[in-house]
N, C-alpha and C positions, 0 to 999 in steps of 0.2 A: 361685333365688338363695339362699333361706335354707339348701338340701339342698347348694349349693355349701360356704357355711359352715360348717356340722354338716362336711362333710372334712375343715377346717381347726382346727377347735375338738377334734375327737377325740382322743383317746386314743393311737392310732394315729398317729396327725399328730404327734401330740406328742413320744413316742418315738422315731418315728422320725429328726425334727428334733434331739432331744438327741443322739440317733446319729450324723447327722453330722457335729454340732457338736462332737462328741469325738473325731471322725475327723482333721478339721481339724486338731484343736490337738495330737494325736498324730503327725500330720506334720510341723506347723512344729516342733514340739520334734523332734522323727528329724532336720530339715534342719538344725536353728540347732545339737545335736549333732556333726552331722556335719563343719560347716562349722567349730568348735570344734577339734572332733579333727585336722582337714585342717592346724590352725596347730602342731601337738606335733610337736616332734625325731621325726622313725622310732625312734629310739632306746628312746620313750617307746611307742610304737605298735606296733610291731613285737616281737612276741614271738620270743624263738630256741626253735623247735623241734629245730633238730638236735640228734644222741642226744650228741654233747661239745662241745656250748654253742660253736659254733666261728665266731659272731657275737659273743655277751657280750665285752665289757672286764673285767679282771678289774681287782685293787682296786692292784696295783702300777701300770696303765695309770691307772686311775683319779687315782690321787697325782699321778704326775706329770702328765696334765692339768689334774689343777687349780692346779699350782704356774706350768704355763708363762706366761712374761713375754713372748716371741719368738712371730712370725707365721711361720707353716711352710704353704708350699705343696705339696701334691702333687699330682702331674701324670701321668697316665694317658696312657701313650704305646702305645696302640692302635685300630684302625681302630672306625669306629661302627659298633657292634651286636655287636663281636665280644666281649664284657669278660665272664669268668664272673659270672656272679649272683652268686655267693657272696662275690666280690673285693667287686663296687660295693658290695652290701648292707654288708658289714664296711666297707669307706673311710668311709660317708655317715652310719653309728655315731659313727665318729672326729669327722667334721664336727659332729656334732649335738651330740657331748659337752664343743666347746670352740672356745668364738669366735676365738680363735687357729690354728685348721685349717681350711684353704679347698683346696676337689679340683676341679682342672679336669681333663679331657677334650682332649686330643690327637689329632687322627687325623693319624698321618704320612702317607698317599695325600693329603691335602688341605694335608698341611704338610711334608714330606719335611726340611727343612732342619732338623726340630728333632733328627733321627735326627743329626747331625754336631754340634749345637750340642749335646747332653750327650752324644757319646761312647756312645750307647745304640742297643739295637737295639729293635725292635716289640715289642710284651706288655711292657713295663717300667714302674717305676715310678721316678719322679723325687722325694725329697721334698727339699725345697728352704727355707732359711733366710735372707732377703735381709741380715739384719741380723749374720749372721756368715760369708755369704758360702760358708759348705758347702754341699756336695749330696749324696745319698747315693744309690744307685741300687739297685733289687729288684725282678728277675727275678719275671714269674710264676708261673714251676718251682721260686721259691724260696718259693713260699707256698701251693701246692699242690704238695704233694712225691709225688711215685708211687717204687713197689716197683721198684727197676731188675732186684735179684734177680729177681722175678718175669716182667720182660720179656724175659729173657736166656732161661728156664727154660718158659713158653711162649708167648712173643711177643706178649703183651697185657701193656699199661700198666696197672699197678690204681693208685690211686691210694692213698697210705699215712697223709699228712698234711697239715693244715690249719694252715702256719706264721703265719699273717697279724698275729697278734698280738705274736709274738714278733719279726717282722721289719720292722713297723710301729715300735712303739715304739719298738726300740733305731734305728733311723734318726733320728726324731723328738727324740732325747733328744743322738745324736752330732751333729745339724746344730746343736740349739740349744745346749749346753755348751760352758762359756767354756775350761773345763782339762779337758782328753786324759789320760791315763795311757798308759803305756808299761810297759810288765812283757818281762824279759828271762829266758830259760830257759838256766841255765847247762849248756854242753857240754863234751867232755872227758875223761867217767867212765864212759860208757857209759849213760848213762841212760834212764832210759822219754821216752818222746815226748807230749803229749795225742790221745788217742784223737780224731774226726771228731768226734762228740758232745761231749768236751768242750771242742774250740776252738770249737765252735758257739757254747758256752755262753759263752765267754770272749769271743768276737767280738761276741756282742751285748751284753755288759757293756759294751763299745766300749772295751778294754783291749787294745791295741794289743800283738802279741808278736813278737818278737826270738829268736835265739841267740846266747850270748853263751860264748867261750872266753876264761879271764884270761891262759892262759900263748902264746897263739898271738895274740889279738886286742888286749891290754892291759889296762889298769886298766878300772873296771868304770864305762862311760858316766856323765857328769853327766845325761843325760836320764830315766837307770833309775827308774822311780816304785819296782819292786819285785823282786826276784829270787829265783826259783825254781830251788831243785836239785832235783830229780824223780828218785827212787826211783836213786840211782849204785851202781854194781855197783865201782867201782874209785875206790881213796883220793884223796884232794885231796893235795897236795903241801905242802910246807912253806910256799911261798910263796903260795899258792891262799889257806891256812890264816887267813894271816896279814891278805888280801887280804880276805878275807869277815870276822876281826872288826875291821879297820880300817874297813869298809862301816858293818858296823854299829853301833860306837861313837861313828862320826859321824851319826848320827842319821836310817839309812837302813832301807829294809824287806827285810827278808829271809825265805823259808820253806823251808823240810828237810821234805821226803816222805823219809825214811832208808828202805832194805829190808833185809830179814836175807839176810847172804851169807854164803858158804864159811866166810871167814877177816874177823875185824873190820876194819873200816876204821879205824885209827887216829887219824888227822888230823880226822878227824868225828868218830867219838867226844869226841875232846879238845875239838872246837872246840863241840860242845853241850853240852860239860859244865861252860863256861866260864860256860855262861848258866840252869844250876842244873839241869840235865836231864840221869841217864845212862841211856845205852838199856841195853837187854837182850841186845843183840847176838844172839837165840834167837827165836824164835817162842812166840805167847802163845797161850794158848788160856782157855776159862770153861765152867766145865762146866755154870751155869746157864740160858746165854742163848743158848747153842750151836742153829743151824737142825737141828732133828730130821730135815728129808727129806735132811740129808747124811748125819747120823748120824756127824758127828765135832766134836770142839770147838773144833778150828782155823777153824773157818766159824761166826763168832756176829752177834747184833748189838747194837755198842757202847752204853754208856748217855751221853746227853750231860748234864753238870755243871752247864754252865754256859752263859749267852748271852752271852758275852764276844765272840765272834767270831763277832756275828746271826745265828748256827745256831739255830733253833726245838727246845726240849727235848722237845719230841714227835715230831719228825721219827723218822722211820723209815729207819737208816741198816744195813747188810752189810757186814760186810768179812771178808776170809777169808786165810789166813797171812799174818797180820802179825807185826810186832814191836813190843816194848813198851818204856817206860822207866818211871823212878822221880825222884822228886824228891828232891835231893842235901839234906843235913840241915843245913848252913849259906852255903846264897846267898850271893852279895856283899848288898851292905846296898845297892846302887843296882838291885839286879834286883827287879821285880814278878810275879809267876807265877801264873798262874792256870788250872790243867787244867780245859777243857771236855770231853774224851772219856776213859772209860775203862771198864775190864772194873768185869764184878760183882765181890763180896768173895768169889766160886768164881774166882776168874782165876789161871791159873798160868803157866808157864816152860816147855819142852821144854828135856831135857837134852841136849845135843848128842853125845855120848857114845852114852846108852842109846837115843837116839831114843823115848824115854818120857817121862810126867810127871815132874819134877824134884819129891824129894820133900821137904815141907815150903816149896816156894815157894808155895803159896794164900795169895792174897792180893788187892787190888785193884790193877790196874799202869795207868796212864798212856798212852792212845793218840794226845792230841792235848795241844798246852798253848801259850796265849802267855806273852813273855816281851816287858817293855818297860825299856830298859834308861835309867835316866835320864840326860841328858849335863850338863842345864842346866835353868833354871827354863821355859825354853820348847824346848828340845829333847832328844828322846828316840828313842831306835831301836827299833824295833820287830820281832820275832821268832815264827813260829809254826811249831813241831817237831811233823812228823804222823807218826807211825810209822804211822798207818793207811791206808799208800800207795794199799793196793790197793782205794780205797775211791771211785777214778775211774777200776780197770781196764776195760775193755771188755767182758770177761769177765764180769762179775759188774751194768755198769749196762746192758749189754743182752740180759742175760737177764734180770733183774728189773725191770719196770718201774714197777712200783709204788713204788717204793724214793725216796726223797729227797737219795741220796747227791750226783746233780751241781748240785742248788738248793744244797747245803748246802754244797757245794764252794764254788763261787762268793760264795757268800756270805763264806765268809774271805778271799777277796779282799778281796772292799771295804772288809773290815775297818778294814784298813791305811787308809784314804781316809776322814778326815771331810766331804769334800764329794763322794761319790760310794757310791749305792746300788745294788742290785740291780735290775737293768732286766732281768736275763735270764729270759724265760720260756720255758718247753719249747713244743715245736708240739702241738696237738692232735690227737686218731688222725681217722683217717677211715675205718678200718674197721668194716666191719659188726657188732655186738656180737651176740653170742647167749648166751641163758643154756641151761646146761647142768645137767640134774638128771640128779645122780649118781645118789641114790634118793631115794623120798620117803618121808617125816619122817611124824611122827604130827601135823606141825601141816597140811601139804600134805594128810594125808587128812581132816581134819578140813572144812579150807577148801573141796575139791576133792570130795570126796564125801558125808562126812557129815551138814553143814549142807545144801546142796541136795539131797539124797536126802530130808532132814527134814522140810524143806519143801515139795515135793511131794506125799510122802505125806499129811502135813498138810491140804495145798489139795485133795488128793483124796477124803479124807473131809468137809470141810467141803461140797464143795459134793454130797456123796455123800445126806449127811444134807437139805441143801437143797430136793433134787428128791425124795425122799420126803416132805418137807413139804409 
């Protein structure tokens, strides 16, 4: 009996006993942990490992979820089990980041009727506003975008972009807004069109676009939130003339993308010059800021002045033959002006003559400016002259993509709108990234060879000396 006891009373015994007694309480904290973590948003749990964050909300979604007042449903109109990972993972983000987003799950084989009740086919997405009665619908193909080029070229689908963010939000923001804008593109002159990319961008600003002709369709709609003339290759008319600043003196929005042509436009000229602004009628170039891999100074990039028109002064903007203007030396006394874009103090003229520098024009010229024209204590018209047309060509935003030109486009939109911000954000890539070393550096050899060569050697003397010991 006592040699039983001496087991118990040991050392051993003892040990062993606080061992498992640490075991224990190492468990139930892992469980009550666990059970802890089980109650946190995914949002909070859920790390985004892919290589462009193409789960994260960025801080524009962010804003506006925290401002929503309205209950927004979206509704998954696809069969069970079939829903990319990637889609629900990103939906149940949204869910997690604001009690006002609730995601249901549809399977039309068990519910077919809802396929006619929203006018939708399978893979779609319904988000839904009971309280303003919108609905907005989104394609799965519109949020996982593949290379069609590439399918054409070898018959596989690669997959390009990860729109979810960008097509989420702006639905979310068109069902629950109380006022819509409308923006009309004036026709008639020959003018540039918006590139695919930039109606994207405008479509999810949820800025509804029109064409609009004055001398074949009328006076210019009571509905017009804003109107754009887009880069006209041929003069406005006398009455056109007349038509845009009666638009604008009554206290409406107006923008001019002007381009350098042939022969001046007169009736433009005159009609911007009315609102303290004359162009250059020529091509501007800077021989400081000018892109080196062109190698010419007709391709630079703009320096921005000012955040008058929420363009960010650090954005990184391209634009390539443009035209410039100058600010006229005595305004009307009701125009306010204020250039946001323009060349360095190297910026010059092309002389249209010598097809050269114009000499003696160095100087800083003018590529973007608002102008607000006052009518009344509480109304004003508003105007923004972009000689920097080319600066939502196609040409130039889809070959750079690094570039800030169509966030920053956009953003003068809004400008014009005290109750209406920038929802629009670009899709995310979904291509594979690789890094490419051109050569390497003396800091690559340093990291890569010299240090761990160092170190080796090192540890091989160390333990060289050791065993001779």
């Amino acid at each position: 009996m006592n040699k039983i006891k001496k087991l118990f009373s040991n050392s051993q015994f003892k040990n062993g006993n606080y061992s498992a007694l640490l075991i224990v309480v190492v468990i139930a904290i892992v469980v009550v942990v666990n059970m802890l973590v089980r109650q946190l948003p995914g949002s909070m749990t859920n790390l985004d490992m892919s290589d462009t964050l193409i789960y994260s909300i960025g801080d524009t979604t962010k804003e506006m979820l925290s401002n929503m007042q309205k209950d927004v449903t979206v509704k998954v109109i696809a069969e069970n089990g079939s829903v990319d990972s990637r889609i629900e993972t990103f939906l149940q983000n949204y869910a997690d980041s604001s009690s006002h987003i609730t995601v249901e799950y549809i399977d039309p084989v068990l519910h077919p009727s809802v396929l006619n009740e929203y006018d939708v086919s399978e893979y779609s997405l319904v988000v839904e506003c009971a309280e303003t009665g919108r609905t907005k619908t989104i394609g799965f193909g519109d949020i996982i975008v593949y290379d069609q080029y590439s399918y054409y070229q070898t018959g596989t689908a690669t997959e390009q972009e990860f729109d979810g963010e960008g097509q989420l939000t702006s639905a979310i923001d068109y069902v629950t807004s109380d006022n819509l804008k409308k923006v009309y593109l004036l026709s008639g002159h020959d003018e540039s069109t918006f590139s695919t990319a930039v109606q994207d961008l405008v479509d999810k600003a949820n800025l509804e676009t029109a064409s609009w002709n004055i001398l074949t369709d009328g006076p210019i709609p009571e509905d017009c939130n804003l109107l754009i003339l887009y880069a006209p290759t041929k003069d406005l008319s006398d009455d056109e003339k007349t038509a845009l600043t009666e638009y604008v003196n009554s206290g409406r929005n107006l923008m001019i993308l002007p381009t350098v042509t042939s022969e001046p436009l007169q009736n433009l000229t005159s009609l911007i010059r009315e609102y303290g602004l004359q162009l250059t009628n020529t091509y501007v170039g800077d021989e400081e800021r000018y892109y080196q891999g062109m190698g010419s100074p007709y391709n630079f990039f703009p320096i921005l002045t000012s955040s008058a028109v929420n363009v960010s002064s650090d954005a990184m903007l391209f634009v390539s033959a443009v035209g410039g203007m100058t600010q006229v030396e005595q305004p009307a006394s009701d125009l306010t002006i204020e250039p946001f874009m323009t060349t360095s103090e190297q910026g010059f003229v092309l002389d249209p003559e010598t097809q050269d520098k114009k000499e003696g024009s160095n100087g800083t010229y003018l590529l973007g400016a608002t102008v607000t024209k006052t009518i009344d204590e509480n109304t004003s018209g508003k105007l923004i002259v972009l000689t920097a047309s080319t600066l939502i060509h196609e040409s130039i935003t889809s070959s750079f993509r690094n570039l800030d030109n169509l966030d920053e486009f956009t953003n003068m939109l809004t400008w014009y709108f005290d109750d209406t911000s920038n929802i629009s954000i670009p899709a995310k890539s979904l291509e594979v990234p690789y890094n490419t070393f051109v050569s390497i550096g003396g800091w690559s050899l340093l990291f890569i060879g010299i240090i761990p060569l160092t170190a080796l050697v090192g540890g091989f003397v160390v333990w060289l000396k050791r065993r001779k010991a």
